[in-house]
C-alpha positions, -999 to 999 in steps of 0.1 A, spaced: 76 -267 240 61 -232 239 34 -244 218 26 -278 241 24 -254 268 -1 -230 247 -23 -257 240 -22 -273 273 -27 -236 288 -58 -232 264 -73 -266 270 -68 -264 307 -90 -226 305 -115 -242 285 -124 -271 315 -123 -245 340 -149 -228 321 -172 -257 317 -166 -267 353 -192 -246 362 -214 -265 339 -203 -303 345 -206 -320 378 -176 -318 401 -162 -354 395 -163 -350 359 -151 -319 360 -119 -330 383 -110 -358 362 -114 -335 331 -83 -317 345 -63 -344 357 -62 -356 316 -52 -322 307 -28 -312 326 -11 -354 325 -13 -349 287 8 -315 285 33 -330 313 34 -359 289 36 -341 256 65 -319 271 86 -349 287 84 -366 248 97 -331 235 125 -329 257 136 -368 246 134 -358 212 156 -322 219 184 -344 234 181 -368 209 189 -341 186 219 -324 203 236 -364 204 218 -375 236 203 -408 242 163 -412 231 147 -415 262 108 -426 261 88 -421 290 78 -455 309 40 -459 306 17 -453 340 21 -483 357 -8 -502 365 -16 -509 400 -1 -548 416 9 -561 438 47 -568 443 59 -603 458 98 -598 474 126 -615 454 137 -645 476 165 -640 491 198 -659 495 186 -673 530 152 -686 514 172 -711 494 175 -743 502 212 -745 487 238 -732 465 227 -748 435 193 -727 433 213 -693 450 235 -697 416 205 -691 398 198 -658 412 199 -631 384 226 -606 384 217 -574 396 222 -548 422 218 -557 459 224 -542 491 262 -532 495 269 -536 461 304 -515 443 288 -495 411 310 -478 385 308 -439 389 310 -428 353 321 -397 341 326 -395 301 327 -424 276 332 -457 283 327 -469 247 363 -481 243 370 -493 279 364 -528 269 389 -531 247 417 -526 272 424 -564 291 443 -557 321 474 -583 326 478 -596 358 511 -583 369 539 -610 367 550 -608 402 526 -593 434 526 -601 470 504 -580 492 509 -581 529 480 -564 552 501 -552 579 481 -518 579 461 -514 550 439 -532 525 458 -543 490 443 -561 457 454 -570 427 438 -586 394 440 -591 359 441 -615 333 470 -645 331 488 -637 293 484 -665 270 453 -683 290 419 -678 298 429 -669 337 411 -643 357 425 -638 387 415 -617 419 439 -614 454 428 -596 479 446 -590 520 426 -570 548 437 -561 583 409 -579 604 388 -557 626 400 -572 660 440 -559 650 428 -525 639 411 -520 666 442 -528 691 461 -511 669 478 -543 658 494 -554 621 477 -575 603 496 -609 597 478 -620 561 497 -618 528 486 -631 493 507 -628 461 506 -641 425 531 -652 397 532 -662 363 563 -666 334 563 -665 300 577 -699 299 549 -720 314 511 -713 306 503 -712 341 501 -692 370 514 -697 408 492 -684 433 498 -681 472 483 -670 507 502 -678 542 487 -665 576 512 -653 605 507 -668 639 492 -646 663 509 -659 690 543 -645 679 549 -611 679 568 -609 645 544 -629 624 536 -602 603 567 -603 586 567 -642 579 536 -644 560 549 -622 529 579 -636 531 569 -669 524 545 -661 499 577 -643 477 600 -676 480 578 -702 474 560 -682 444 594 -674 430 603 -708 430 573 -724 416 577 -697 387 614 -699 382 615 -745 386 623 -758 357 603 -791 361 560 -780 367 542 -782 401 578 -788 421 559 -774 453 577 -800 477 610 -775 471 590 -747 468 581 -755 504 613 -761 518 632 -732 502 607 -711 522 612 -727 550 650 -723 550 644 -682 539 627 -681 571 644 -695 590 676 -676 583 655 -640 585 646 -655 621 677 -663 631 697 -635 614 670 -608 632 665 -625 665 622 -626 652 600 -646 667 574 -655 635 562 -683 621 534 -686 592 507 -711 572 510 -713 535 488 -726 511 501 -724 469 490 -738 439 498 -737 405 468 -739 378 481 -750 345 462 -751 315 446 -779 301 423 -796 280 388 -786 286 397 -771 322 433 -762 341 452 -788 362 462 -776 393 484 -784 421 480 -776 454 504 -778 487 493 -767 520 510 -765 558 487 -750 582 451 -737 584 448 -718 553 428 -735 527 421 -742 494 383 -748 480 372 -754 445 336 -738 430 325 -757 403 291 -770 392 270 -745 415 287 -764 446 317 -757 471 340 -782 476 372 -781 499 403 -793 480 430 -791 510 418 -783 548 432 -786 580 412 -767 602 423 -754 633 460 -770 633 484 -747 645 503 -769 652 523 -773 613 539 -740 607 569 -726 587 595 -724 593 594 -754 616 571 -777 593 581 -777 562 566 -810 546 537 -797 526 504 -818 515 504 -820 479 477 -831 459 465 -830 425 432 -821 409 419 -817 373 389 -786 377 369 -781 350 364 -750 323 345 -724 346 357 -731 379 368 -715 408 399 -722 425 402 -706 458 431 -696 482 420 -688 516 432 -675 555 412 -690 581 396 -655 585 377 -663 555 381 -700 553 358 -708 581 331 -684 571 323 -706 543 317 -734 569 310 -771 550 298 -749 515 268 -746 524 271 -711 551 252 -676 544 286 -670 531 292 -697 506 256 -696 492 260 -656 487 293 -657 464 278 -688 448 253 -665 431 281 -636 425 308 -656 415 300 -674 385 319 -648 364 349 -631 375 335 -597 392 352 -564 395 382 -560 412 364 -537 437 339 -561 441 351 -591 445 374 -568 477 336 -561 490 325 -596 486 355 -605 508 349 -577 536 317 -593 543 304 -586 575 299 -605 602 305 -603 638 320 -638 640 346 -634 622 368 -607 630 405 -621 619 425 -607 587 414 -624 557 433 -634 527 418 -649 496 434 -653 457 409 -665 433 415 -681 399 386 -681 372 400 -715 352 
C-alpha cells in the first residue's frame, strides 16, 4: 500500500509540474486519473489483504456509467395478483432483515418443529409461533396482535390462535376464534376454545371429526361461563390439513366471522366466510359449517379474525395483492408477524391469522 501510495504521490508531483506547461483542462483531467487510479489501486490491495487473513474477496464495482433509472412498479400499478406474484424477492420498505453477528454457515441445517401443542391468546402482547409439521412437508406460521383501538383504551385483546399435531396422523390441526367485543369477558373465550377443539381434533380417533370438535368446545364454555358467572362468547374457525397425494386435504369448520381463504395459483380464494354475522357464537351456536377441499402442492391455507379477514376484501385489496407477491414461500417467522401488522387506518381490530404452506 506504501508503495501504491509512493507511486501515486510521485505521479501526482509530476502533473503538478507539467501543469504549468499544459492547458488548464488537460491539466485538471490529468489529475483526476491519477489520483482515481491510486484510490483504485489501494481499494484492490485492501480486497486482496482480507482475502489473505480469511476475509471475503471483495472487487470494486466498476464507475457506473451515467442512465437513467425507471421506478420498479409497484404493487398498486398491477392490475392483479397474478402479475404482483411475479414481483422479484427483494427488500422493500418495512421489510424484517436478519442482524448477523458470527457464522451462519450451519444455521440451515437446524429445521425447527412446530411445537406439538400452542395456543397464543393476545390479551396484552403480541405471540407467534412456527415451524415445520414432523413427518410432512408443513410450514406453518400463527400469529395474535392486540389491535390498536384496545391498546389504546387500555383494553385486552380478545384474538387467540393455536396449532396441533400427533404423531399418529400426518396432519396438523390449526385454529383461530375471535371474542365478542360486546361482552366483557371475551378475552378469555377465544383461547379457550381454540385448546378444546384443537385437542380434540388431535386426540379423535376417526380424521376431520370437527362436528364434535365443535360441540365439546361449546360445552367447555359453557361450563367456565356458568361456573365463573363470565359473560364471553367467541367465533372459531379450525381445520385440519392432512397430507395427500400431490397436495394436503383439508377440512375446515367455521361458526362466526372468522375465515378461512386458500392462496393457490397466484389467486385468493375464500374457502369458508360469513362476514359480519355475529349473530353464531360459541357457546350458544355450536353447529359448525364443515366443508371439504383438496388444495394443491404449494398452497396456502389461511386462518383468519375479521381484523385481518376483511383487509383482504374479495382477493383482490392492496392487502391481498401485497402477500400475494411475499407469500409464495413460507417467510420468516418475524416476517410473516410484520406482513400481518400491516398498516392501515381502517382496520384497527386484533388480528389473528395461522398459515399452513401445504
Amino acid at each position: 500500500m506504501r508503495r501504491l501510495r509512493l507511486v501515486g504521490g510521485l505521479a501526482a508531483a509530476g502533473v503538478l509540474a507539467l501543469a504549468v506547461f499544459l492547458p488548464p483542462p488537460v491539466a485538471a483531467a490529468s489529475l483526476v486519473v491519477v489520483f482515481g487510479t491510486t484510490l483504485m489501486g489501494i481499494g484492490v490491495r485492501r480486497a486482496r489483504l482480507r482475502h489473505q487473513n480469511g476475509g471475503p474477496i471483495v472487487t470494486p464495482p466498476p464507475e457506473p456509467a451515467a442512465s437513467v433509472v425507471e421506478a420498479a412498479p409497484t404493487v398498486d400499478d398491477v392490475s392483479g395478483p397474478a402479475e404482483a406474484a411475479d414481483a422479484p424477492p427483494g427488500p422493500y420498505p418495512g421489510m424484517v432483515t436478519d442482524l448477523v453477528v458470527g457464522p451462519t454457515d450451519i444455521l440451515d441445517d437446524y429445521v425447527v418443529r412446530l411445537p406439538s401443542r400452542v395456543v397464543v391468546e393476545g390479551r396484552v402482547a403480541t405471540g407467534f409461533f412456527a415451524g415445520l409439521v414432523p413427518g410432512t412437508s408443513f410450514h406453518v406460521r400463527g400469529v395474535v396482535l392486540r389491535g390498536l383501538e384496545h391498546a389504546a383504551l387500555g383494553e385486552e385483546g380478545q384474538d387467540a390462535v393455536g396449532a396441533m399435531w400427533s404423531n399418529g396422523h400426518d396432519s396438523v390441526c390449526v385454529g383461530v376464534g375471535d371474542g365478542l367485543g360486546s361482552l366483557r369477558d371475551s378475552a378469555a373465550a377465544s383461547g379457550l376454545a381454540v385448546r378444546t377443539a384443537l385437542a380434540a381434533m388431535a386426540a379423535s380417533e376417526s380424521r376431520h371429526n370437527l362436528a364434535d370438535a365443535f360441540h365439546r368446545a361449546g360445552r367447555e364454555l359453557r361450563h367456565t361461563i356458568d361456573s365463573q358467572g363470565l359473560r364471553a362468547a367467541t367465533t372459531l374457525a379450525v381445520a385440519e390439513i392432512e397430507v395427500a397425494d400431490r397436495g394436503a386435504m383439508v377440512s375446515i369448520g367455521t361458526v362466526g366471522d372468522s375465515e378461512v381463504w386458500l392462496f393457490a395459483g397466484d389467486v385468493w380464494r375464500p374457502l369458508a366466510r360469513r362476514r359480519r354475522d355475529a349473530t353464531h357464537a360459541l357457546p350458544v351456536s355450536v353447529d359448525a359449517r364443515v366443508i371439504r377441499e383438496r388444495v394443491p402442492r404449494g398452497a396456502v391455507v389461511v386462518l383468519a379474525t375479521d381484523g385481518f379477514a376483511l383487509a383482504l376484501g374479495e382477493g383482490t385489496s392492496t392487502l391481498a395483492r401485497e402477500l400475494a407477491a411475499r407469500w409464495r414461500t413460507p417467510p420468516a417467522p418475524l416476517e410473516f408477524v410484520n406482513h400481518v401488522d400491516f398498516k392501515a387506518e381502517d382496520f384497527l381490530d386484533d388480528r389473528g391469522v395461522v398459515a399452513v404452506w401445504v
